[in-house]
N, C-alpha and C positions, 0 to 999 in steps of 0.2 A: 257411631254417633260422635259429632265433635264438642270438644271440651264445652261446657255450658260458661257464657258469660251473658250477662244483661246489663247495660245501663241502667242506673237509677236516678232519681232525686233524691235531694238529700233528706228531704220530709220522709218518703215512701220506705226509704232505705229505714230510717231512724223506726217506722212503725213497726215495720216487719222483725226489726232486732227484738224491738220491746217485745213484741208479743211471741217472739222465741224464750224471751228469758221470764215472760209470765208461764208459759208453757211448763220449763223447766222448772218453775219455780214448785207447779205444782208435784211435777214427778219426786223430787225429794223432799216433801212435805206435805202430799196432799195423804189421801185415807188408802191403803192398802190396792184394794180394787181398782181402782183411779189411774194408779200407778204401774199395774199391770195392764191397763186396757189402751195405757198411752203410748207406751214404751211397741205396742204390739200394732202401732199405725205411723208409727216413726222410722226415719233411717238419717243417716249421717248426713246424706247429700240435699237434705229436705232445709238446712240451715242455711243462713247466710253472713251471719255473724262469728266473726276469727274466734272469740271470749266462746261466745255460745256454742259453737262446731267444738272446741276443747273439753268444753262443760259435757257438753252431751258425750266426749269418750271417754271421759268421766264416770260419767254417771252407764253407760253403755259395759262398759269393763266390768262395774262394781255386779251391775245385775246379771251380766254372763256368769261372770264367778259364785255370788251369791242368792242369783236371785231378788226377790219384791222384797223379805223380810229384814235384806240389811239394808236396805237403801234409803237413807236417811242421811242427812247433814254431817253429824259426828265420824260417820263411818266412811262415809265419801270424804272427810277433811284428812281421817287417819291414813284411807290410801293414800292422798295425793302427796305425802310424804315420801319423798325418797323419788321420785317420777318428774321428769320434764312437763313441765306446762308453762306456755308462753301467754303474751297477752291480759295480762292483769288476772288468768283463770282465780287464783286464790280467793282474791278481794272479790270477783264477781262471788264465787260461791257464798261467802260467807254471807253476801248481799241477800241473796237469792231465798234464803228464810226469813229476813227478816222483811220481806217484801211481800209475803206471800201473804193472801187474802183468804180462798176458797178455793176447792177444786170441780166446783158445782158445774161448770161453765165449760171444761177441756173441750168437751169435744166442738166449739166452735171456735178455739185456738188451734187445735188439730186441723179443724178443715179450712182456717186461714193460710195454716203453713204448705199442707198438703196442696193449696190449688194453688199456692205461690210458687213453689216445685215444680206443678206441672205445667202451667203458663211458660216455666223458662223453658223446659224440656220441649215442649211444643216449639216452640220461639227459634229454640235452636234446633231442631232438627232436619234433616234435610234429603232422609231417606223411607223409603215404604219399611222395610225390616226396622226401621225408628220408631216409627209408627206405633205399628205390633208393639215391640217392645214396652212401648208406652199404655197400649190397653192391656197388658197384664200386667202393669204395674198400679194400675187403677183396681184391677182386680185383689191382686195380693192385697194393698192397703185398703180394699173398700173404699176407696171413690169413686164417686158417683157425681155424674152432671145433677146440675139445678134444676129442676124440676118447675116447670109452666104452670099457672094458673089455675090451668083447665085438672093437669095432673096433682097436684096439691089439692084441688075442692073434690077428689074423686073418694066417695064411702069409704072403701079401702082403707085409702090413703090416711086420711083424717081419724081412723079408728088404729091404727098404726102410731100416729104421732101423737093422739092423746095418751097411747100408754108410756110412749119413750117421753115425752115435754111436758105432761101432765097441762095440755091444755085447758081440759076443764075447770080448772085452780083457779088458773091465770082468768078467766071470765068472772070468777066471782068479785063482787063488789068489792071497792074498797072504801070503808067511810071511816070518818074519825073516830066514831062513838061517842059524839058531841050532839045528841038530838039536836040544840040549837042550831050550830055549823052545820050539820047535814042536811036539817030540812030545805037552806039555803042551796047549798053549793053541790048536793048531792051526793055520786059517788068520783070517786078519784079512777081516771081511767087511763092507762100508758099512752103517755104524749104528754100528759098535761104538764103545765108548768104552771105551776102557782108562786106567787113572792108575797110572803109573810113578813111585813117591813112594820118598823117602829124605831122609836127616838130611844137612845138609851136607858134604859131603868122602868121603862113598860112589862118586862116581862115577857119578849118574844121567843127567849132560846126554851124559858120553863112554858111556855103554853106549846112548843115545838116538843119536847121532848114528852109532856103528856100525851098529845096525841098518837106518838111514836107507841108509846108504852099500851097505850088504849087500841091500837092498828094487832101489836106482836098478843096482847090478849085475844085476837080475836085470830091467831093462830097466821098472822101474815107475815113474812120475813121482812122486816124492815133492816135499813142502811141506814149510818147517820155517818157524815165525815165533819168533822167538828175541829174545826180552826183554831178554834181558842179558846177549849178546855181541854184538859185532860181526860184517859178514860178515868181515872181516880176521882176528877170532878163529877163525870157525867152519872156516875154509877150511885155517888152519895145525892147527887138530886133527886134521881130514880128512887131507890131506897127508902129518903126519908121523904117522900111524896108518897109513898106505898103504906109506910109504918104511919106517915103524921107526925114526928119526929122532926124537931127545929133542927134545918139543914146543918148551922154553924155549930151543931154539937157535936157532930164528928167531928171539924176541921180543927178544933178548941179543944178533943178530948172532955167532955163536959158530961155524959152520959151518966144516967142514975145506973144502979144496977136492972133496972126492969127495963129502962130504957137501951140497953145496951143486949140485955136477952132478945126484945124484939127487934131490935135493927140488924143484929146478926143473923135472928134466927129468918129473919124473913132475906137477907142475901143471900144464905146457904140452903133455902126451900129448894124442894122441887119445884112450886110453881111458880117461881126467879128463873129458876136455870134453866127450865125447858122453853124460857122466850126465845124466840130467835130473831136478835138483835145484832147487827153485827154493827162495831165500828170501830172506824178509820180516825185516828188524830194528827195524820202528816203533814206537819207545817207547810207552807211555802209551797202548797200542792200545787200545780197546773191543770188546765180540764183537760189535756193531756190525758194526764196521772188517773184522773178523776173518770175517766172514758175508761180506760183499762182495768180499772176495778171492775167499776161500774159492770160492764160486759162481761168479765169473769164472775161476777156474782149474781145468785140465785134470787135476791132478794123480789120484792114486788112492790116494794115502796122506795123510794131516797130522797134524806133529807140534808141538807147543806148548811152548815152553821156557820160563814155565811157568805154572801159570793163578794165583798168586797176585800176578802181575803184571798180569794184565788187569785193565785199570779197568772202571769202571762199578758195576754195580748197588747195594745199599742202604750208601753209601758212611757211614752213623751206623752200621753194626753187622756187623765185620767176618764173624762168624758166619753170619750174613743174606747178607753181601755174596758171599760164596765159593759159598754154597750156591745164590743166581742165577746165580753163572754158570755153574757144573758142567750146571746143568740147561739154561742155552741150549747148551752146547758138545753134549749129550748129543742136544739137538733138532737143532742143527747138523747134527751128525754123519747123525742120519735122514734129515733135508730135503737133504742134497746126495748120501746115500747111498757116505759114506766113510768110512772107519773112522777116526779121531783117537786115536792118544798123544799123550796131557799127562803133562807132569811134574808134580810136587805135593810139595811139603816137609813135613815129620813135624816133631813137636815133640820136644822133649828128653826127655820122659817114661822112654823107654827106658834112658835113661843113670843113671837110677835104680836101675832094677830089675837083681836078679843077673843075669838071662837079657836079653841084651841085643837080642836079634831085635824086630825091631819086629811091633809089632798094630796091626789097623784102629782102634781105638782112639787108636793116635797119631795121625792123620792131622789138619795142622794146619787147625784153622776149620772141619772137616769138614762140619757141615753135611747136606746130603742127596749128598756125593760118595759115600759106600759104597750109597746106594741108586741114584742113577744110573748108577754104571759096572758095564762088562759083565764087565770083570778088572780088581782089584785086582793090581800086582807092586810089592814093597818090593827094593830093591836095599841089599844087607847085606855088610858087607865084614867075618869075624871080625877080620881082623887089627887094624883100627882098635880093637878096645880090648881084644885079648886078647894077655897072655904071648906074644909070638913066637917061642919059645926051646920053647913048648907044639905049634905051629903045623905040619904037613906041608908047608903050602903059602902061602907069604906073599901069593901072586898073587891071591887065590881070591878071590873074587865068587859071590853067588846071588843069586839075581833067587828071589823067595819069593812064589809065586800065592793071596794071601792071599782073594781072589774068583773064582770061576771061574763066570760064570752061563752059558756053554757046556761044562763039563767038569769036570774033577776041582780042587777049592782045596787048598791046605796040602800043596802039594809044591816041590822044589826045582829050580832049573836052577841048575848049578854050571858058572861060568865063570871063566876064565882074565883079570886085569886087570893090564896095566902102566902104571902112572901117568907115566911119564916118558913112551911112544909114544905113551900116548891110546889103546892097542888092545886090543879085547876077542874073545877067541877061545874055542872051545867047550873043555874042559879033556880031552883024547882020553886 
């Protein structure tokens, strides 16, 4: 067989690296098992990255010698001491933990790399004994063709794949736990794209992360990748929305002693820790970035705080630029088959006009977001600029279903907001 070479793009090239060095990322950080079941569907020539081909004889060396038990970061940085490695290997490795997400997800980085190896090997071969060669190499690694339609809806099959992907999970509902919102907009189901938009100081990231927290109670894995907080911020909103706890008393140190037993005692609970909440705070992210988690993770919800912080697309024409990425978040959403809230900021337009409720209209940069999202919700708080002396209810929140492409638009969910606990409750 002759030497493998393939032409690439430069995009195609870039994706296939990334998702070598998501791969690796997980062998030296992900969970024991993970790391042995990866390493045992891998080989050297499966790479195409100079960095990453190093990395992995790297990491290849460490587990011939030691074994699954030493193969971890530290111990991988201590061998590469005293050892030739070219191509930036150091700096990538050190990357390579701090990059890592989840290792919920390998084996469809496995079978990304695995068919990109055999595609070249096909590509390039040019003999019958190649051939062969190439069906016991699908054998030893367990690959396998893609399976049809017809073979995918067969009993078997389907009683096979709910044990290995836990289909049946994935079918259960996903709703807010907002009776209001729910009765509206229903369940949340992979594809959808919702945009949760409001003017500044409405309250859209704390009525986002309620519903988050209300999703992972009801035992769902939620995602949040959050632009512009911190997880230090995100954690004391949680927190003191759970306790009732005025959020600025942690950031002020202000805490009585009673107050300080229950905001601790409820972060270091069991029934804190066993959420499963995962999140991402990386600045300057790309949906790129944002797809490569995304698909590495387990999660069944993801929420985006907020898309006019994602970099990328047509960065001469902010118009242009919002409007690519609505529509990759919206393809996202399909291709990984999860439902995505984003947040989205509104222009001032409203604070014009007598009637201060916001319209699709305001939606800032807008773009093609009202034609790719499945629900439009504007979160509207009267109080912010009406007579409060006018007011029944200073607390009041609506979440206004200005698109409904599953059900009814232009109705209200009227919620309960306290700006000091960060808590948002149904108004009974």
């Amino acid at each position: 067989m002759k030497t493998l070479h393939i032409e690439h793009s430069d995009a195609l090239l870039q994706r296939q690296i990334e998702n070598e060095r998501t791969l690796l990322g997980m062998i030296i950080s992900g969970k024991e098992p993970k790391k042995g079941h990866i390493m045992e569907h891998l080989r050297r020539d499966m790479f195409i990255g100079k960095t990453n081909i190093e990395l992995f004889d790297l990491i290849f060396d460490q587990y011939q010698k030691h074994g699954i038990k030493r193969l971890n970061p530290d111990n991988l940085i201590n061998d590469y001491h005293g050892k030739t490695y070219k191509n930036g290997v150091f700096e990538a490795l050190l990357l390579l933990n701090y990059e890592y997400i989840t290792d919920a997800n390998c084996d469809y980085y496995i079978n990304l790399i695995q068919e990109n190896w055999l595609n070249r090997m096909i590509q390039n071969c040019t003999t019958i004994d190649g051939l062969k060669e190439i069906e016991e190499l699908k054998k030893k690694y367990k690959l396998v063709n893609k399976s049809t339609i017809s073979e995918i809806t067969d009993i078997e099959n389907i009683n096979n794949l709910e044990n290995e992907y836990d289909l049946i999970s994935k079918m259960k509902p996903i709703r807010t736990g907002y009776p209001s919102i729910d009765r509206i907009i229903g369940n949340f189901q992979g594809g959808d794209l919702f945009i949760l938009a409001a003017t500044t100081g409405m309250g859209k990231t704390c009525l986002m992360l309620n519903i988050a927290l209300s999703m992972a109670k009801q035992n769902k894995k939620v995602l949040i990748f959050s632009l512009e907080m911190n997880k230090e911020q995100l954690l004391n909103r949680i927190v003191s929305s759970e306790t009732e706890i005025n959020s600025s008393k942690y950031r002020n140190a202000l805490f009585t002693e009673n107050e300080a037993q229950k905001y601790f005692g409820y972060m270091y609970s069991d029934s804190f820790n066993k959420l499963d909440i995962q999140v991402c705070t990386e600045y300057n992210i790309s949906t790129a970035r944002i797809k490569n988690i995304v698909l590495a993770s387990n999660a069944d919800i993801v929420f985006i705080d907020y898309l006019g912080l994602i970099s990328g697309g047509n960065k001469t024409n902010s118009y242009e630029r919002v409007s690519e990425i609505s529509r990759e978040l919206k393809l996202l959403a399909m291709e990984s088959n999860k439902p995505f809230i984003v947040l989205h900021q509104l222009n001032r337009a409203n604070a014009e006009r007598k009637d201060k409720r916001p319209l699709l209209s305001d939606l800032r940069d807008s773009g093609k977001i009202e034609q790719d999202a499945d629900i439009i919700g504007f979160v509207f708080r009267p109080a912010y600029y009406s007579d409060i002396m006018t007011l029944q209810n200073l607390n009041e929140m609506q979440l206004i279903i200005a698109k409904n492409r599953h059900g009814q638009s232009g109705v209200v969910a009227k919620l309960n907001y306290n700006s000091n606990t960060q808590k948002v409750t149904d108004i009974r």
